[in-house]
C-alpha positions in Angstrom: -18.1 -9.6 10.0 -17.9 -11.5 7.2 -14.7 -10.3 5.6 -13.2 -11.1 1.9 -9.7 -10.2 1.6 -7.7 -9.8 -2.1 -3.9 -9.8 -1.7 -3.5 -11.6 2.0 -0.7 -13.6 1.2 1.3 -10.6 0.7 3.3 -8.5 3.2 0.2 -5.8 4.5 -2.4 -8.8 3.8 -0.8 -11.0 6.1 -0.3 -8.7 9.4 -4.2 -7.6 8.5 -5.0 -11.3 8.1 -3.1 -11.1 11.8 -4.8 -8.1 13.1 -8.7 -9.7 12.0 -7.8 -13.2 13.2 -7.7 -11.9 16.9 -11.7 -10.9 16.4 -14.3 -13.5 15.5 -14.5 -12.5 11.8 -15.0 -15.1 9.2 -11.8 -14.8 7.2 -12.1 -15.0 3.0 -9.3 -14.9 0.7 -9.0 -14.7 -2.6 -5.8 -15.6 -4.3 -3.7 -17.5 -7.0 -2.7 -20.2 -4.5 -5.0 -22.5 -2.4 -2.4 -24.0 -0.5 -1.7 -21.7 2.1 -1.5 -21.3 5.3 -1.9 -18.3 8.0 -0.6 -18.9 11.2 -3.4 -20.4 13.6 -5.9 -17.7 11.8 -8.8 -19.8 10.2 -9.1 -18.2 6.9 -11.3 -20.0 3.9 -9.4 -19.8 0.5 -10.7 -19.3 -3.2 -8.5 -19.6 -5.8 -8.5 -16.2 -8.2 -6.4 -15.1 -11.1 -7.4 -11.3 -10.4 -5.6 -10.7 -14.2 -7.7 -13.8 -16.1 -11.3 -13.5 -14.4 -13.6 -12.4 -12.0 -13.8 -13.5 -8.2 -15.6 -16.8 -8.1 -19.5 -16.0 -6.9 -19.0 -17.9 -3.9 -16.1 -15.8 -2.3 -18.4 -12.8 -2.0 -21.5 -14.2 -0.9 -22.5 -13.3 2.4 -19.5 -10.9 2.6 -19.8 -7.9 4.9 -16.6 -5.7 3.8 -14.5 -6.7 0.9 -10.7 -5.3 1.2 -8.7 -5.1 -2.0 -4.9 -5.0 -1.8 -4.0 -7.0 -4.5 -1.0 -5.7 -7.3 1.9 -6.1 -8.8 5.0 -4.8 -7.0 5.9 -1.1 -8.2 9.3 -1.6 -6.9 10.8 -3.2 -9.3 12.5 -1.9 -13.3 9.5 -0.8 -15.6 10.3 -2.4 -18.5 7.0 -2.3 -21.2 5.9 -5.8 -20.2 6.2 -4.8 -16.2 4.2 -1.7 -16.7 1.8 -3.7 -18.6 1.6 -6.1 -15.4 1.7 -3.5 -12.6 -1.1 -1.8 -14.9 -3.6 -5.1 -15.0 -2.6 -6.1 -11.5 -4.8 -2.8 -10.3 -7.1 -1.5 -12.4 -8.0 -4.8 -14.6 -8.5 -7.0 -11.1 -10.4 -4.1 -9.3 -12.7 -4.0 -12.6 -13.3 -7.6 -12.2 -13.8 -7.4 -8.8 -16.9 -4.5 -9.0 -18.1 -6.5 -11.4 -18.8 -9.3 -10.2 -19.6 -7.7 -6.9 -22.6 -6.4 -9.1 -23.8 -9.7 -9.8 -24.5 -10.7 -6.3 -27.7 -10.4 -4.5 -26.6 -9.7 -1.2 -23.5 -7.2 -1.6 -21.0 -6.2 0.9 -21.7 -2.7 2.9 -18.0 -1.4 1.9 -15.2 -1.7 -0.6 -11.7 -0.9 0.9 -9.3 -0.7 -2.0 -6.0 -0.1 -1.8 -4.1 2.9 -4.1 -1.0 5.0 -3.7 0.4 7.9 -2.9 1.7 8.2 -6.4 -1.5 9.5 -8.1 -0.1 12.7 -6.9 2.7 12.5 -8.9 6.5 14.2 -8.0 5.6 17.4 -6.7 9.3 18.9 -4.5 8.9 20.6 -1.5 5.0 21.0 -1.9 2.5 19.4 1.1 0.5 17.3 -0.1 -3.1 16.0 1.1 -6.0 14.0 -0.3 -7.8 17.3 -2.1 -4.5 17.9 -4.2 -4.6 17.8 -7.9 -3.1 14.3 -9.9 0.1 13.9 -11.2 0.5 12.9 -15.0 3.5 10.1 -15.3 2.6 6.3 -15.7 2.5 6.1 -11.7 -0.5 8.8 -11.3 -2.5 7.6 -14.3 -2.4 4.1 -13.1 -3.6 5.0 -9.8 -6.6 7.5 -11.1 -7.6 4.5 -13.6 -7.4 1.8 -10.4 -9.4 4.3 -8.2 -12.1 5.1 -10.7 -13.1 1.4 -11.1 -12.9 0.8 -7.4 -15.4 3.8 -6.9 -17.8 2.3 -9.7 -19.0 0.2 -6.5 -20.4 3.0 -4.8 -23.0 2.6 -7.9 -23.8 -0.7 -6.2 -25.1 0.8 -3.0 -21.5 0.4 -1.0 -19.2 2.6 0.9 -16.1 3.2 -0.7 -12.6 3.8 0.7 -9.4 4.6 -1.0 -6.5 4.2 1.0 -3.2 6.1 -0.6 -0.3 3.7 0.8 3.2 5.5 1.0 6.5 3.4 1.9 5.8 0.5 3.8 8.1 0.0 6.9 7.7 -3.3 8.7 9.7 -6.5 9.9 10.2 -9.2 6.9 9.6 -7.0 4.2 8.2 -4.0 2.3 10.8 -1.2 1.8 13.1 -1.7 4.6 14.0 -5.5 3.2 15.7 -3.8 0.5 17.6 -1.5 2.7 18.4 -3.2 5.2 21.3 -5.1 3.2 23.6 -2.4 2.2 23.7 -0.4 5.8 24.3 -3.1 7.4 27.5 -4.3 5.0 28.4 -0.6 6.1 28.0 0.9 2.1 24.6 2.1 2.8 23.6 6.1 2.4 21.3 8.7 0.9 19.3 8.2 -2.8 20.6 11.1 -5.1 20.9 14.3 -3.0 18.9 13.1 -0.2 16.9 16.3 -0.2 13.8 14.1 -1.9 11.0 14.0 0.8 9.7 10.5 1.5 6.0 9.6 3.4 6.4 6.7 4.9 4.1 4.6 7.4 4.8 1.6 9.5 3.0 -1.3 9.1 1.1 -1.9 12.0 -0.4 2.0 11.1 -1.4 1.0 7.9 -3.0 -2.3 9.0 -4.3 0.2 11.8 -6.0 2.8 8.9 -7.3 -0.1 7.2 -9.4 -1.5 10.3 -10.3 2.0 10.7 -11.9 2.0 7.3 -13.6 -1.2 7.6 -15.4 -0.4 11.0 -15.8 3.2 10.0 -17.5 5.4 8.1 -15.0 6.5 5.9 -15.7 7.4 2.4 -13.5 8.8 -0.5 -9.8 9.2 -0.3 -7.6 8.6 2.7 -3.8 8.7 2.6 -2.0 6.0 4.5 1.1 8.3 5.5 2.8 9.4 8.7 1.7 12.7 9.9 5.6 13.4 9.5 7.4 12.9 6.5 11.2 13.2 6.3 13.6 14.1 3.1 15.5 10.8 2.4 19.0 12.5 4.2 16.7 12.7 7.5 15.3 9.2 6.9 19.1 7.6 6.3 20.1 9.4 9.0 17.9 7.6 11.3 18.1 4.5 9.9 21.7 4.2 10.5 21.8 5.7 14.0 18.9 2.5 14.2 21.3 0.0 13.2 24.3 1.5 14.7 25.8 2.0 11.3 27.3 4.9 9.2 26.0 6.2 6.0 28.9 7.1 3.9 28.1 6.0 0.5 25.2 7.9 -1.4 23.6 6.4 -4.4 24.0 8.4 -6.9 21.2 9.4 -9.4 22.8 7.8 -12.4 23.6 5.0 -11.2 19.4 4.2 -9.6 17.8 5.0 -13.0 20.8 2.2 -14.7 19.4 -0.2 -12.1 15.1 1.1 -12.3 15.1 3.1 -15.4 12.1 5.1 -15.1 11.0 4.0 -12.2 14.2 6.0 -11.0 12.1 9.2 -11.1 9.9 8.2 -8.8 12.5 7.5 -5.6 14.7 10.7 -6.8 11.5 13.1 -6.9 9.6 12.4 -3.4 6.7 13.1 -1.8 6.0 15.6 0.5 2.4 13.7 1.6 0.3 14.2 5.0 -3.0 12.4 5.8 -5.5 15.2 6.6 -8.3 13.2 5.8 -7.3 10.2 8.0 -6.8 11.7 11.2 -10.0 13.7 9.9 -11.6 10.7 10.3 -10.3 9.8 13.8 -7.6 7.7 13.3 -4.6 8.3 15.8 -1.2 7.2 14.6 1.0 4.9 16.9 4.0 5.6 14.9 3.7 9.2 14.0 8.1 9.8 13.7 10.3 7.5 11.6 12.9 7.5 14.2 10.7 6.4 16.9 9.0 4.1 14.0 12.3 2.9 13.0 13.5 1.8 16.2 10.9 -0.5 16.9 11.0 -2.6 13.6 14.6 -2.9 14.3 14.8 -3.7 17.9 
């Protein structure tokens, strides 16, 4: 296929830039830099300000499948101006993007856009799947607002999948980069009381659910979570037994929404989220437990 990418240069875009480049796809990407380079993966690069203006005409032409993953990191302290970012990164870019996707003549069979888990919103010890109801913080209204303009392209004749991306566990970066640090200075432990579920994936399954999408027929809303979520305790449990390190020293509520603010709500509520609608679809998980998960990003 004919494939144009959004996002590539980031941590999922490169191992799915990885996981295409070992088929003979014709590689597109679409980002702010030109100077780039992916490995020994040919891979033909338009520059695009996703914030500023639509997709140059030329990246989608001929495209077969168009997969979205571009954003603003959610990780990080939401002050106004970083809301405002993480808020255009999504929904302002995937509006450009459908739009000028109308414009062209021959248009791609299937959009696979990229959302989160956190349209759902903090919900406790309640299970989660793709037919639950929204949440209603900043987190869940960005994510219904992204969604809704990525599914404005199934006015356009295409196939539309959602994918609802939880934490991100892989080598070089995502969640674990940020963890990694404290356990292994020995002062790492559990966020808040630790009681806080958390759905997770490894990366390779999430590369793996997006592949599935793209050679698929998958429509609608898919979560990108492990069939098994743990509470954070579990989780730092098996992340120090990973690294052969204790976890003594919990982070303490007050002290995560001094560093996050309000984003602070979001790691000390949890997500108790399973992917119904993905295995529904025939997907089959290669890392279904974090320990097991764990282990081999670490070893």
């Amino acid at each position: 296929m004919n494939i144009t990418i959004t996002g590539a240069t980031g941590f999922i875009g490169r191992r799915l830039i990885d996981r295409l480049g070992a088929e003979p796809h014709q590689l597109h990407a679409l980002s702010r830099r030109t100077n780039i380079k992916f490995g020994d993966t040919a891979v033909w690069i338009t520059k695009w300000d996703p914030v500023r203006e639509d997709p140059p005409g030329e990246s989608l032409a001929n495209a077969d499948a168009v997969v979205h993953l571009a954003g603003e990191p959610v990780a990080q302290r939401w002050t106004p101006e970083a809301k405002r970012s993480i808020r255009e990164s999504r929904v302002a870019s995937t509006q450009r993007l459908v739009h000028a996707l109308s414009a062209q003549p021959h248009r791609p069979s299937v959009l696979v856009c990229a959302s989160a888990i956190g349209i759902y919103g903090s919900r406790g010890d309640e299970i989660l799947t793709e037919s639950s109801t929204f949440g209603n913080d900043y987190l869940a209204e960005v994510c219904q607002e992204w969604e809704k303009q990525a599914t404005l392209a199934e006015s356009l004749g295409m196939r539309v999948a959602r994918i609802r991306t939880g934490v991100v566990l892989g080598k070089g970066g995502g969640a674990l980069q940020k963890m990694l640090p404290p356990f292994k200075a020995f002062v790492g432990g559990k966020i808040g009381s630790g009681k806080q579920w958390m759905s997770w994936i490894h990366l390779d399954d999430l590369v793996g659910i997006l592949y599935h999408a793209l050679t698929n027929p998958m429509s609608g809303a898919f979560n990108a979570t492990a069939p098994n979520p743990v509470t954070n305790s579990e989780f730092t449990s098996e992340l120090a037994s990973a690294l052969g390190r204790p976890a003594l020293f919990p982070v303490p509520g007050f002290a995560l929404k001094a560093m996050f603010g309000e984003m602070a709500e979001m790691l000390l509520g949890g997500q108790r989220v399973l992917p119904r609608a993905t295995e529904a679809a025939g997907y089959r998980f290669q890392y279904p437990e974090s320990g097991a998960a764990l282990r081999d990003i670490l070893s």
